[in-house]
C-alpha positions in Angstrom: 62.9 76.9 117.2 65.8 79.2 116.1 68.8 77.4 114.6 72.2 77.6 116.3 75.0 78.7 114.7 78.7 78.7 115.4 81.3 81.1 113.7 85.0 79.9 114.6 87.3 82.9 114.0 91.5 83.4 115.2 92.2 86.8 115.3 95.6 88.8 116.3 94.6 91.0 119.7 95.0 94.5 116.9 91.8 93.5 115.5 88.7 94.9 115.8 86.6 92.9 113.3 84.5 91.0 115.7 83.1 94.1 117.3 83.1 96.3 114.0 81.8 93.6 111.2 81.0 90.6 111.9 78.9 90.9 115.1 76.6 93.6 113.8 76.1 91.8 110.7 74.7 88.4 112.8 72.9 90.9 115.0 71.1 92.1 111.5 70.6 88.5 110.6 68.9 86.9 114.0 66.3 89.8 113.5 64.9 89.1 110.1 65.5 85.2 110.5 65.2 82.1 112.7 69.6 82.2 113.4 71.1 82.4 117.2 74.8 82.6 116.9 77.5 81.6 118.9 80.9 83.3 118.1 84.6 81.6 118.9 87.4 83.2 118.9 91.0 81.8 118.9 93.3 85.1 120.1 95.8 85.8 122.1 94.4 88.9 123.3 94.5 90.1 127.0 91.8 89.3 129.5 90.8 93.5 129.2 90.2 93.1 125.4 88.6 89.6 125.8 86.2 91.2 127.8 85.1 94.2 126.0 84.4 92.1 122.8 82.0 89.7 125.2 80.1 93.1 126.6 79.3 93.9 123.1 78.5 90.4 122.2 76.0 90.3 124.9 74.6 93.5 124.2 74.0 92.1 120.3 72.8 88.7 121.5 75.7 86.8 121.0 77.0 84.3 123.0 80.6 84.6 122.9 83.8 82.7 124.6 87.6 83.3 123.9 90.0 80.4 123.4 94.3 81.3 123.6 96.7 80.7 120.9 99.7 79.6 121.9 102.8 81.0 120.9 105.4 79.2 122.6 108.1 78.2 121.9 107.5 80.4 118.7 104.4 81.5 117.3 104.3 79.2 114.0 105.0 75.7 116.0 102.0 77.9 118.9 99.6 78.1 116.3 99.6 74.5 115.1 99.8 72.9 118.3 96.4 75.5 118.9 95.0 73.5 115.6 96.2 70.4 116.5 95.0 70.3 120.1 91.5 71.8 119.5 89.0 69.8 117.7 87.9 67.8 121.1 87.0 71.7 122.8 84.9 72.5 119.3 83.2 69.2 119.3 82.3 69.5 122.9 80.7 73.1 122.6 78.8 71.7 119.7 77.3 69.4 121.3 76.4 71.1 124.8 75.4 74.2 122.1 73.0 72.1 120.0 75.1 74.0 117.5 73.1 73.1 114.1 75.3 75.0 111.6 79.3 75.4 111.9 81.3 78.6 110.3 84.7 78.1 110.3 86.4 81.6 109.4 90.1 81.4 107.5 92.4 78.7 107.5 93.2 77.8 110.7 89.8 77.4 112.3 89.2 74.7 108.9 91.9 72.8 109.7 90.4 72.6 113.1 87.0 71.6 111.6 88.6 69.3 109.2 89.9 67.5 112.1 86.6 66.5 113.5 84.9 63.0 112.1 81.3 62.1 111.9 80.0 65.5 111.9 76.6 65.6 112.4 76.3 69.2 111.6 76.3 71.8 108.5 79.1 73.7 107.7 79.5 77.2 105.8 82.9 77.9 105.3 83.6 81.4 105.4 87.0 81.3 103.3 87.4 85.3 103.3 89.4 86.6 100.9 92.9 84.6 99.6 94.4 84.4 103.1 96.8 82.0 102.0 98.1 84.1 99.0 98.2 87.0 101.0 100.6 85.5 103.3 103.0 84.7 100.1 102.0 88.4 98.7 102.8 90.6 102.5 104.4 87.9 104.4 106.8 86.0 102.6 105.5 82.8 102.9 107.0 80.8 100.2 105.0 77.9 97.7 107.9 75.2 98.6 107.0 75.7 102.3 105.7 73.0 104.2 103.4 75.4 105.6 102.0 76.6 102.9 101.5 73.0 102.0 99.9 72.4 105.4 97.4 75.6 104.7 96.6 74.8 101.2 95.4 71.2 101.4 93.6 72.2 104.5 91.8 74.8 102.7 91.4 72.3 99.7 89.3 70.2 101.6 87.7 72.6 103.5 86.6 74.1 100.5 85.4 70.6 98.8 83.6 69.1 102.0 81.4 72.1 103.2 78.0 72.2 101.9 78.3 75.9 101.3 81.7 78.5 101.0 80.9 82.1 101.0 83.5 84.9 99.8 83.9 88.4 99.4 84.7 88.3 95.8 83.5 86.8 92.7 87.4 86.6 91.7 88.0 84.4 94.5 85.2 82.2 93.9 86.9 81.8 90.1 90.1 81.2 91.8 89.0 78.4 94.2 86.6 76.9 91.0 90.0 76.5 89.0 91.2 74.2 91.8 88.4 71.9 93.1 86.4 72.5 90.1 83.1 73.8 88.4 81.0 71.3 89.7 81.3 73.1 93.0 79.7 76.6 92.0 76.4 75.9 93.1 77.7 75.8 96.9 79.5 79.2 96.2 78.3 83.0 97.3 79.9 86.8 97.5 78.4 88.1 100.9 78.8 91.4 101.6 81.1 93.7 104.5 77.9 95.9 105.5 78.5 99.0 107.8 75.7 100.5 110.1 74.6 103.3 107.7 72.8 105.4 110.7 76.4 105.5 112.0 78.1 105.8 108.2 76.4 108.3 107.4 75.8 112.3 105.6 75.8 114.4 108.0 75.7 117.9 107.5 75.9 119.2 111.1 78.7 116.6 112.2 80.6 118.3 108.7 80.5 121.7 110.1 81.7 120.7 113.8 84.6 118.5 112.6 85.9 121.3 110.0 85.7 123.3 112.9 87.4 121.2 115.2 90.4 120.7 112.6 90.7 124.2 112.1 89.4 124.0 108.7 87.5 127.2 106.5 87.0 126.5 102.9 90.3 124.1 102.1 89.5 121.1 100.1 90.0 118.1 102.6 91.1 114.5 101.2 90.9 112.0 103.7 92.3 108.5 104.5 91.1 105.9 107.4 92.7 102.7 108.1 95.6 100.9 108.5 99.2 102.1 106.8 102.0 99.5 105.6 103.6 98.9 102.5 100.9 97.3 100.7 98.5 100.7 101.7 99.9 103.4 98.9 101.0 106.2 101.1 103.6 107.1 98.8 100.9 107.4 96.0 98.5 109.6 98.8 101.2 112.0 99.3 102.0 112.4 95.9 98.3 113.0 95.1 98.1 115.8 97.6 101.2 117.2 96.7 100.4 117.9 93.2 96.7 119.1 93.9 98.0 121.3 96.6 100.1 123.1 94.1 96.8 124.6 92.3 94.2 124.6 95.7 94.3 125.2 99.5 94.3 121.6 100.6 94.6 119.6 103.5 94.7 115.7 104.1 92.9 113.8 107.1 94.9 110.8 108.0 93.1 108.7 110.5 94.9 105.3 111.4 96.5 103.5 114.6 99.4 103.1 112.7 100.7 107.1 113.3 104.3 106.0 113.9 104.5 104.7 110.4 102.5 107.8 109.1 105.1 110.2 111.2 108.4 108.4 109.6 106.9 108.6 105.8 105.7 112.2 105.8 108.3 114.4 103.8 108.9 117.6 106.1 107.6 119.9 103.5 104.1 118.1 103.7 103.8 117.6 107.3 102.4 121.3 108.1 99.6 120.7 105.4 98.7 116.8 107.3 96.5 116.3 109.8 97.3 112.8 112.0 94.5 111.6 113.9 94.1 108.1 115.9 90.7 108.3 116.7 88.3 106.0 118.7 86.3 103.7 115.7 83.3 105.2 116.7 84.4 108.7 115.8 85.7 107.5 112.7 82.2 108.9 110.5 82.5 112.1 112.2 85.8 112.9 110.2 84.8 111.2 107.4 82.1 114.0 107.1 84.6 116.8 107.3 86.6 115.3 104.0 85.3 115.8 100.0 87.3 112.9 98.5 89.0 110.1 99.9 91.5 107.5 99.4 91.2 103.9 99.1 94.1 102.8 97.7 96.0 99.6 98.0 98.6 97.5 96.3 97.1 95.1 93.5 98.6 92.2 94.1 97.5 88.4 93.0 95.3 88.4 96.8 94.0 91.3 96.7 91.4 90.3 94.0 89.6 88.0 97.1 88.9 91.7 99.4 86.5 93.5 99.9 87.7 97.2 101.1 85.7 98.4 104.0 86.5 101.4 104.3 85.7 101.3 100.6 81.6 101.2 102.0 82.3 103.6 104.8 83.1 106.8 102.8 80.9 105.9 100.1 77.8 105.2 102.8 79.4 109.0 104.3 78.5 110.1 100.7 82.2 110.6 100.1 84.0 111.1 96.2 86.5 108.7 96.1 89.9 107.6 94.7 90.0 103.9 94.8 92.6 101.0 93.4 91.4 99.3 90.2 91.8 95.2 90.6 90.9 95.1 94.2 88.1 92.4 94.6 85.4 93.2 92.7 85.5 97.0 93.2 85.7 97.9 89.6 82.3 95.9 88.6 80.6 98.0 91.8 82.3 101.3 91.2 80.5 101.3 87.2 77.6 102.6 89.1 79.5 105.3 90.9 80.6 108.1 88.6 81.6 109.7 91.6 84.6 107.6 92.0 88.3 107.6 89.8 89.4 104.0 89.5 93.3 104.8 89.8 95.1 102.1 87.7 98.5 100.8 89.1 99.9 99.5 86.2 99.6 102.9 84.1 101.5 104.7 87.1 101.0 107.8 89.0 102.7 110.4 86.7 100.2 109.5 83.6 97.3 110.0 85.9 97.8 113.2 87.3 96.1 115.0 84.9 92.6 112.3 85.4 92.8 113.1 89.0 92.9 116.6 89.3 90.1 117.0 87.1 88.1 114.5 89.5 88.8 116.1 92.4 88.4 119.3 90.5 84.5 117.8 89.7 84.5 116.5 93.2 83.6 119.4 94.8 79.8 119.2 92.7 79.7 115.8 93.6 75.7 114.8 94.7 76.5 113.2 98.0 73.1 112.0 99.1 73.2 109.9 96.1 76.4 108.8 96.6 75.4 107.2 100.4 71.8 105.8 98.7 73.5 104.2 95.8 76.1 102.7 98.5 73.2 100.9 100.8 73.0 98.5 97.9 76.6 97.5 98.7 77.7 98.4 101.5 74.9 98.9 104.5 74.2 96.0 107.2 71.2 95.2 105.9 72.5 94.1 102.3 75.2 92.4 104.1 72.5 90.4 106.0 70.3 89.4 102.9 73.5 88.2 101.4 74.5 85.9 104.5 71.0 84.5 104.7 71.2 83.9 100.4 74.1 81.7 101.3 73.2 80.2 104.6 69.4 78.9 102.6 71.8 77.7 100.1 72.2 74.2 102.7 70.3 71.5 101.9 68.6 71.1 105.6 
């Protein structure tokens, strides 16, 4: 009899996560093991989006419902009266679920779980990367706060009462460790962000068709995709380009939703030499093909050392070269493997490298791209995210 497991996220309407990560990944799991899953989602998304992520919930074998956040009268005092007013509509799809296994994703959903007494149920808590620090890092949430107090001791429990805590980092299982303390490593496990690699994929014949719709011949295409903001390096992109662009016919691929920012940071004398794309997610490995490096770049503040870049995985399952921020997660451990990637350091600055990263790129171009996207399956493909969700999940004492 399969086990029933509830993952509790609360996710802004922008996000695609559900669809794009997590939900393939359980899909992955419930084949090779004995797991249903049953997903939750706090959000204040419209009805239209709501419903696209249950159609592909059902398609996977998920069961999925959607509860709102409320953000009235603003959206801090919302989103505790959501906490505060929720436990009673978790426990009570528990127990109509049979739900066997609780996942609470974050803070938020935690504090909702931490609510509940006399659980007779496991829980994994899925504490992601350093949400909380993030928010002080990108969002200027300050230590003194008495929200920040709220979210820490929440997570501080959270973190001490589950029987198991899965990351995406090894840093962030060091970080956590220094607060509740050593004795709690055994619960402790890095799972991975796995990408279908028969959609991330080589692919020589998508290659030739996306050059050809971009209007490319033979210039040397970089490529970014994902979200842009201050904490994303477009500065440091531009720059990058600029200078190659001096010695080689070059082009950069930006793919993002976030053109409007792209459009207001692009120096004029640049802008003929960009390509802006905002392209459905599903065409995102098409372009990736068409590139022969790419950028994964992103500030390396104190939070970022709890991520895991996906679109890290994606060009690298796409057999992409690529230029990626040292002290993000544990991307410099994985990248030892990958001489096929320039770890760009931060702290030494962009002027002193600019010499290292031409001659990459320079090497790029001889780059063996099939065994860049086998090495990457070891990473970064669904089914080694799977294996490391169901290491974790065996880790409860049932």
């Amino acid at each position: 009899m399969p086990k029933n497991l509830l993952f509790i996220t609360w996710d802004g309407p922008q996000t695609s996560y559900m669809e794009g990560l997590f939900m393939p990944i359980f899909q992955e799991i419930a084949k090779i093991s004995d797991f249903k899953f049953h997903v939750l989602q706090f959000t204040w998304a419209e009805e239209k989006k709501i419903s696209q992520t249950k159609k592909s919930a059902e398609k996977m074998g998920i069961t999925y419902s959607a509860l709102p956040i409320l953000r009235k009268p603003n959206v801090s005092i919302g989103s505790l009266l959501t906490v505060f007013t929720s436990s009673n509509k978790i426990k009570k799809y528990i127990r109509e679920n049979k739900i066997d296994i609780v996942m609470p994703r974050s803070t938020f959903p935690a504090m909702i779980i931490n609510q509940i007494k006399n659980k007779n149920i496991k829980i994994i808590f899925d504490a992601d990367g350093l949400p909380i620090e993030e928010r002080i890092d990108f969002a200027g949430l300050k230590r003194d706060s008495l929200q920040y107090k709220l979210m820490k001791s929440a997570e501080t429990k959270m973190l001490k009462n589950a029987d198991a805590v899965i990351t995406r980092s090894q840093k962030a299982i060091d970080i956590h460790l220094s607060n509740i303390g050593e004795v709690n490593m055994p619960k402790f496990s890095v799972v991975f962000n796995g990408r279908e690699n028969n959609f991330f994929k080589l692919n020589d014949e998508a290659r030739l068709k996306a050059r050809e719709k971009l209007k490319l011949n033979k210039e040397f295409l970089l490529v970014y995709a994902g979200s842009l903001g201050p904490q994303y390096c477009l500065s440091e992109m531009l720059e990058i380009f600029k200078n190659y662009k001096t010695k080689y016919h070059s082009k950069f691929l930006i793919l993002t939703g976030n053109t409007e920012f792209a459009k207001q940071n692009i120096p004029e004398d640049l802008q003929s030499d960009i390509i802006l794309k905002s392209v459905a997610s599903d065409e995102v490995p098409f372009y990736l093909n068409a590139g022969d490096a790419a950028f994964a770049l992103r500030q390396p503040s104190f939070s970022m050392q709890g991520v895991a870049p996906i679109k890290l995985g994606e060009y690298l399952l796409c057999g992409l070269p690529v230029i990626a921020s040292k002290g993000i997660g544990d991307t410099d451990d994985i990248l030892e493997i990958f001489e096929e990637c320039y770890l760009y350091d931060h702290s030494m600055g962009l002027l002193s490298q600019f010499g290292l990263i031409t001659d990459f790129l320079e090497k790029s171009i001889f780059a063996d791209r099939n065994n860049i996207s086998r090495k990457a399956q070891r990473y970064f493909s669904l089914e080694a995210a799977a294996e490391s969700y169901i290491t974790a999940i065996n880790k409860i004492k049932q």
